[in-house]
VOVEXPA-67272 format. One record per residue (C-alpha): x, y, z; residue in one letter. Coordinates in steps of 0.5 Angstrom, whole numbers, plus 2048, in hexadecimal, padded with zeros to 3 digits. Layout:
REM VOVEXPA-67272
XYZa ...
***
This chain:
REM VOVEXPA-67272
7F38257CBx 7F88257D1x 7F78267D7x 7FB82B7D9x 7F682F7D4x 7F182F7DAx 7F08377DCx 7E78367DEx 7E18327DDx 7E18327D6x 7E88307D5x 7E782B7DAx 7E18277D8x 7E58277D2x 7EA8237D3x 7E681F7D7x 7E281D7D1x 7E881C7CDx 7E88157D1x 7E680F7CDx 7DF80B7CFx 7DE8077C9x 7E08007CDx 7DD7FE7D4x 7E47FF7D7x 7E48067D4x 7DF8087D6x 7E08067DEx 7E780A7DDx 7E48107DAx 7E08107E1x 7E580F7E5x 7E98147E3x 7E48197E3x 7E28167EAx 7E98187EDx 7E881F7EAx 7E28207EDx 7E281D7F3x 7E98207F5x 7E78277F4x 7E28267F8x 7E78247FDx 7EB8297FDx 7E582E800x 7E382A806x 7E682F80Bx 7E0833808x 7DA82E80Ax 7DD82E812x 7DD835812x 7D5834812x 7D3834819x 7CC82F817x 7CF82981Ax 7CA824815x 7CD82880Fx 7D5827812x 7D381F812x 7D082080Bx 7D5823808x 7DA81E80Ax 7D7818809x 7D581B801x 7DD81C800x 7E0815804x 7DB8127FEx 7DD8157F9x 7E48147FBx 7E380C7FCx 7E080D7F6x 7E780F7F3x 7EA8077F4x 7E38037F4x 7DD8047EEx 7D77FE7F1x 7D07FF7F1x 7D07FF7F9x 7D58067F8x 7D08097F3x 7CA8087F8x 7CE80B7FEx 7D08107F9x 7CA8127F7x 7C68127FEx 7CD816801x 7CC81B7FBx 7C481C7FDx 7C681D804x 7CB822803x 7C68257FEx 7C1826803x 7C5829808x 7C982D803x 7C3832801x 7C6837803x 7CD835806x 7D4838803x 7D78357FCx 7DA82E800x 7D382B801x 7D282D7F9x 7D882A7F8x 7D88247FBx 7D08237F8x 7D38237F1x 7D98207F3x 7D581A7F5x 7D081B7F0x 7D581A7EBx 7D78137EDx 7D08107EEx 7CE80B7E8x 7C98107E4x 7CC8157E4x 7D28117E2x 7D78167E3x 7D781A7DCx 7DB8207DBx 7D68257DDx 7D58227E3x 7DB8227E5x 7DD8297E3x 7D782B7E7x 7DB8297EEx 7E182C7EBx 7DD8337EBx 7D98327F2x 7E08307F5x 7E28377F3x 7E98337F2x 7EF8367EFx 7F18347E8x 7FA8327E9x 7F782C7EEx 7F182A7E9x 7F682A7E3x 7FB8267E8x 7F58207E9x 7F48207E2x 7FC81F7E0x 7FC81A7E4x 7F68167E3x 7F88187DAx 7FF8137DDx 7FA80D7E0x 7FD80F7E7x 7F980E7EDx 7F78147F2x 7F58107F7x 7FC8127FAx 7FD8197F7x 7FC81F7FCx 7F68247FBx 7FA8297FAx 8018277F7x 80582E7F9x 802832800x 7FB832802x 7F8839800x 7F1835805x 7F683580Bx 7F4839810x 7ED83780Ex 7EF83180Fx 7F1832816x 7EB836819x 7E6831816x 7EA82B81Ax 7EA82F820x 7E383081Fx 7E282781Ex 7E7827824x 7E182C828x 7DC828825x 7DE821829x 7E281A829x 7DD818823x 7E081D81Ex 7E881981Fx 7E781581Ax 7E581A814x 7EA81E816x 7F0818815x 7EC81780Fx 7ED81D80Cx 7F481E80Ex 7F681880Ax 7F281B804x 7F6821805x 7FD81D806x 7FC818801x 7FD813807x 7FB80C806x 7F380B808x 7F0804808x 7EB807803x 7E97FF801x 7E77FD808x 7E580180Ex 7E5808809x 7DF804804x 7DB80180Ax 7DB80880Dx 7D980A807x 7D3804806x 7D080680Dx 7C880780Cx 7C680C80Bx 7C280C811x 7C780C815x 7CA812812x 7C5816813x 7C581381Bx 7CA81881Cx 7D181981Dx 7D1816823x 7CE80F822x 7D280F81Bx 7D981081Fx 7D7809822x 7D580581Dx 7DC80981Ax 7E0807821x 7DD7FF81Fx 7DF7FF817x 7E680181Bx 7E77FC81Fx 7E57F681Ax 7E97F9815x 7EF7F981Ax 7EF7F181Bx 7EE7F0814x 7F57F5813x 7F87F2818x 7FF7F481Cx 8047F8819x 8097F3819x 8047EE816x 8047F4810x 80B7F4810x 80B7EE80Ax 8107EF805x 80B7ED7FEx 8047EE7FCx 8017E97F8x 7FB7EB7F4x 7F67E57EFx 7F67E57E8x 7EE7E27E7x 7F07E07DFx 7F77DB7E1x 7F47DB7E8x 7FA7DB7EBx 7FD7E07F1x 8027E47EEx 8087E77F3x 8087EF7F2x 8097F67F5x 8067F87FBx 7FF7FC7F9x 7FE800800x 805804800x 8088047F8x 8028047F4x 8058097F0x 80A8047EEx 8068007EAx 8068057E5x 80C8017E0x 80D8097DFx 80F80A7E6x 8128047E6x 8178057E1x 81980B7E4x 81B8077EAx 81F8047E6x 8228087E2x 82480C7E9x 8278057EBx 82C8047E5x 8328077E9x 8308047F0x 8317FD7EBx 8377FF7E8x 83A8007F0x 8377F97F2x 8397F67EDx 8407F87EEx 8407F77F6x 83E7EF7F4x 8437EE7EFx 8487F17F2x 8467EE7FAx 8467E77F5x 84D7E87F2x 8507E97F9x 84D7E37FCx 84A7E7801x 8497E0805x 8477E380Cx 8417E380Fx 83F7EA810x 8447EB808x 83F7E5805x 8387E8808x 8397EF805x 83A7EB7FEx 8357E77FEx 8307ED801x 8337F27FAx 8317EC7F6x 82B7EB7F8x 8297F37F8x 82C7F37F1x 8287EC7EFx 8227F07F2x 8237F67EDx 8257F17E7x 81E7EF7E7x 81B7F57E9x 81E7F87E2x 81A7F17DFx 8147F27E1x 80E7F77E2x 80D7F77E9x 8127F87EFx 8127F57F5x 8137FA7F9x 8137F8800x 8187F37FEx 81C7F87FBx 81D7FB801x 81D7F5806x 8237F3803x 8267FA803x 8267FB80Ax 8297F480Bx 82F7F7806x 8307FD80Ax 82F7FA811x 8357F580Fx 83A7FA80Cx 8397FD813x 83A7F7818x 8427F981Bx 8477F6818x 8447F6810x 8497FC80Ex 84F7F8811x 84C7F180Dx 84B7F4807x 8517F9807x 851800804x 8507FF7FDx 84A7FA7FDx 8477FE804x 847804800x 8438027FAx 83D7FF7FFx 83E804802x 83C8097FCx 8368037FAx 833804800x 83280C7FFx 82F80B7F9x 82B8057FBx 828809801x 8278107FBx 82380B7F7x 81F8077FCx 81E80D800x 81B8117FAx 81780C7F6x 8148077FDx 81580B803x 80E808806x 811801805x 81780380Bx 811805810x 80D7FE80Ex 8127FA80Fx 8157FC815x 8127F781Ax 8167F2816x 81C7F5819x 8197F4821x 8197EC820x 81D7E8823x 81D7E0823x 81A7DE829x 81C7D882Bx 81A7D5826x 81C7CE823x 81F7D281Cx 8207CB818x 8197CA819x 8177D0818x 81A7D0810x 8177C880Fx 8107CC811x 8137D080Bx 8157CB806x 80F7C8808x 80A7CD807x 80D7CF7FFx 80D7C87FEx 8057C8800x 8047CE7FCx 8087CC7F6x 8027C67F5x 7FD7CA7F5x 7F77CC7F3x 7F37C97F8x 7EC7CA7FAx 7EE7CF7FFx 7F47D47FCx 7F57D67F5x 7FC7D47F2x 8027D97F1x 8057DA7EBx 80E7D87EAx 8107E07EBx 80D7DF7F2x 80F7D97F3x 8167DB7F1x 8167DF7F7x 8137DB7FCx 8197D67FAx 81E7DC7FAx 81C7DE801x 81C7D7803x 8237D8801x 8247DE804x 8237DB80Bx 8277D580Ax 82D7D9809x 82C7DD80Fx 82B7D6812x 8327D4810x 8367DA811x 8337DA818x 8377D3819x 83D7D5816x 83D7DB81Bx 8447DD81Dx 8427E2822x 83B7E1827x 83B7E9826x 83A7E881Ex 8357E1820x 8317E7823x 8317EA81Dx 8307E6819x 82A7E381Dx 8267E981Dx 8277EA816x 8257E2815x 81E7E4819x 81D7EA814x 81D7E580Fx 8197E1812x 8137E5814x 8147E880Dx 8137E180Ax 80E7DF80Fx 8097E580Ex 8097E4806x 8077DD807x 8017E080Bx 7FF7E5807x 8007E0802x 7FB7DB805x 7F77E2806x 7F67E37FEx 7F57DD7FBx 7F17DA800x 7EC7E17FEx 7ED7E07F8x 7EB7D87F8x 7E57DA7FAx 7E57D9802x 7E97D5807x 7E97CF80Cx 7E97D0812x 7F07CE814x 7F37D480Fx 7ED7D9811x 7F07D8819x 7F77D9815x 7F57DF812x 7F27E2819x 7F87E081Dx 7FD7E3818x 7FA7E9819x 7FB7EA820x 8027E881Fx 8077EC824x 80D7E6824x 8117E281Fx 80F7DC823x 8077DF821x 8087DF81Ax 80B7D881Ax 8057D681Fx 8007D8819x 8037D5814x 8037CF818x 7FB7CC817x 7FB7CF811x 8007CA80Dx 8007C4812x 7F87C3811x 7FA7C280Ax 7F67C9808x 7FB7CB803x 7FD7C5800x 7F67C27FFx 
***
């Protein structure tokens, strides 16, 4: 059955029972997908549950419908049980109460263990959410191609909940400071904006019943402690500025260098990726071109070789991408702002002359067209790269640290961090590279305008490199099972990182106390 066939209840349940569920694995997909369906429909309606002026009614409902979207990403035991105590609770003050609260009762209803999200429940809270059927259709389409909906707006095209919406969150706003946080909330749940739904948003969610029902008053400050702890644990935004993610593979247990989840999920489906790839097919021919053509000419200025060695590396980038089933998405990226920077330094259309000037400049256009329509969210997340400069730091210092640190890791597993596998190694050692180039080319500068230049493209690089390491040392220390406190005091200091010199301040303990390499 496809879902496009979906128009009411019936068709709906249906198709969810077309699901498979003779393994484990299937029948954990089969709830999941009913799981999303049901929970957001009931999403969609929660301007109508504020419209109630019983305030206990309000903070019952949206606790309900934030359980039921955790759930969407995180099926534990622990979830089960804060599902089910919130679907009491909304119950019981939703006797008598609009169809949000009997919404979100089934919602959440639908995502506790015993009620194993079966395809009548879920049906149940489609009906109570009184949901249209276009969007219904929209979330199983795009369940029916294993996408996530994590990031997928409620309503894919206008909002017909809008003006609701707009007197419910000035109804919150009278209501006081406490009603601040749900309405972030649920603007994130509307947009399809990232949430921290495995962090703050489930430890909100596991709040004691007890606490709940305390009020509104006493949630919003066990909610305003949950933030302030999980600011720390999420650190500075340059220190979430790092260019790759690494992710543990329990049966080879070895770190594998990947995409970066928080920004480009979608990404991970191999469908998506190929599309980025097919999209990239011109973009490579003119690279491709530019760099044979800048080789062919013996483009042997400083400004003329950097343009070279930037194309390649773009080009190697999407070379490997094409081979493989995820995309380094930031990374991409990070070496397209690179590129485009370089062309814009003066004197590069005098060095490069008319011809080649014109073939970057044709490359560029379509590299931002690409970059810009499949990783968007990467340019924000990397921003803090471009503010660092180089501190006074002893830079051949700093790239023996570099050398050192890869060194440690490739002698790795200790008893304290996990091992990365040769892909991610490779990439290590190429962004080692990378800096050392930068380092050279900083020598053989002709000019101190084009030294600065290329300073603040080398402490980009650096900070880059730097906070992979970190992040490194982050997951492989979890994924080992716990740390010393060397790499737990690194960890927390890279966190706070503000600098260039702070990124390297952080790394320093953790390597020269021979955590990585023992």
């Amino acid at each position: 059955m496809d879902p496009g066939d979906i128009k009411d209840l019936a068709s709906l349940e249906a198709w969810l029972n077309t699901w498979p569920k003779g393994t484990e694995a299937e029948r954990e997909a089969a709830q999941r997908v009913a799981v999303n369906v049901a929970a957001r429909a009931a999403l969609r309606v929660f301007p109508d549950a504020v419209g109630v002026r019983h305030i206990d009614l309000t903070l019952a409902t949206s606790r309900a419908l934030l359980v039921s979207g955790v759930a969407m990403v995180s099926k534990t035991p622990l979830i089960n049980s804060a599902a089910y105590a919130a679907s009491l609770a909304a119950s019981v003050h939703g006797a008598n109460a609009a169809r949000a609260a009997a919404a979100a009762t089934a919602a959440v209803y639908s995502v506790a263990a015993y009620a194993d999200a079966s395809a009548a429940t879920t049906a149940h809270a489609v009906s109570a959410s009184g949901t249209v059927w276009e969007v219904v259709r929209s979330d199983c389409g795009a369940l029916a191609e294993l996408q996530s909906l994590e990031r997928a707006p409620l309503w894919p095209d206008d909002n017909p909940l809008e003006k609701d919406w707009d007197a419910a969150k000035r109804v919150l706003e009278g209501a006081g400071p406490e009603w601040g946080f749900w309405i972030d909330w649920y603007e994130k749940v509307l947009a399809g904006a990232p949430q921290d739904w495995q962090g703050l948003l489930t430890d909100v969610a596991l709040i004691p019943p007890k606490d709940w029902d305390q009020g509104p008053a006493h949630v919003h400050g066990i909610i305003e402690k949950l933030k302030a702890k999980h600011a720390v644990a999420v650190g500075t935004p340059l220190s979430r500025a790092y260019p790759v993610d690494f992710s543990f593979d329990a049966l080879a247990r070895v770190m594998r260098m990947v995409g970066i989840d928080d920004d480009t999920a979608h990404l991970r489906d191999p469908a998506i990726v190929q599309n980025f790839v097919d999209d990239c097919d011109e973009l490579k021919d003119t690279l491709r071109d530019f760099s044979d053509f800048a080789k062919a000419g013996g483009a042997g200025s400083n400004l003329s070789g950097m343009l070279h060695l930037a194309a390649d590396r773009v080009l190697d980038e999407l070379r490997r991408t094409q081979e493989q089933t995820h995309l380094r998405a930031r990374h991409v990226v990070r070496l397209a702002i690179r590129l485009e920077s370089f062309s814009k330094e003066k004197g590069a259309r005098a060095e490069l002359g008319d011809n080649l000037a014109g073939m970057l400049h044709d490359a560029i256009a379509l590299l931002k067209t690409v970059t810009r329509k499949h990783l968007s969210p990467s340019y924000t997340a990397l921003a803090p790269l471009s503010q660092l400069s180089l501190d006074q730091i002893d830079q051949d210092e700093i790239l023996k640290l570099f050398d050192d640190a890869i060194g440690a890791i490739e002698a790795l597993p200790s008893d304290e961090l996990v091992a990365l596998d040769q892909d991610g190694l490779n990439v290590l050692r190429d962004m080692e590279r990378e800096a050392r180039a930068f380092r050279a080319a900083i020598a053989e500068a002709s000019t101190d305008e084009f030294r600065a230049i290329l300073e603040a493209r080398f402490a980009e690089s650096l900070g880059g490199s730097g906070l992979a390491l970190n992040r490194f040392v982050e997951m492989a220390s979890v994924a080992a099972g716990g740390a010393g406190k060397a790499i737990d005091q690194g960890i927390k200091q890279y966190r706070r990182t503000k600098s260039l010199s702070e990124i390297w301040e952080a790394l320093g303990p953790i390597f020269s106390c021979g955590g990585g390499g023992s």
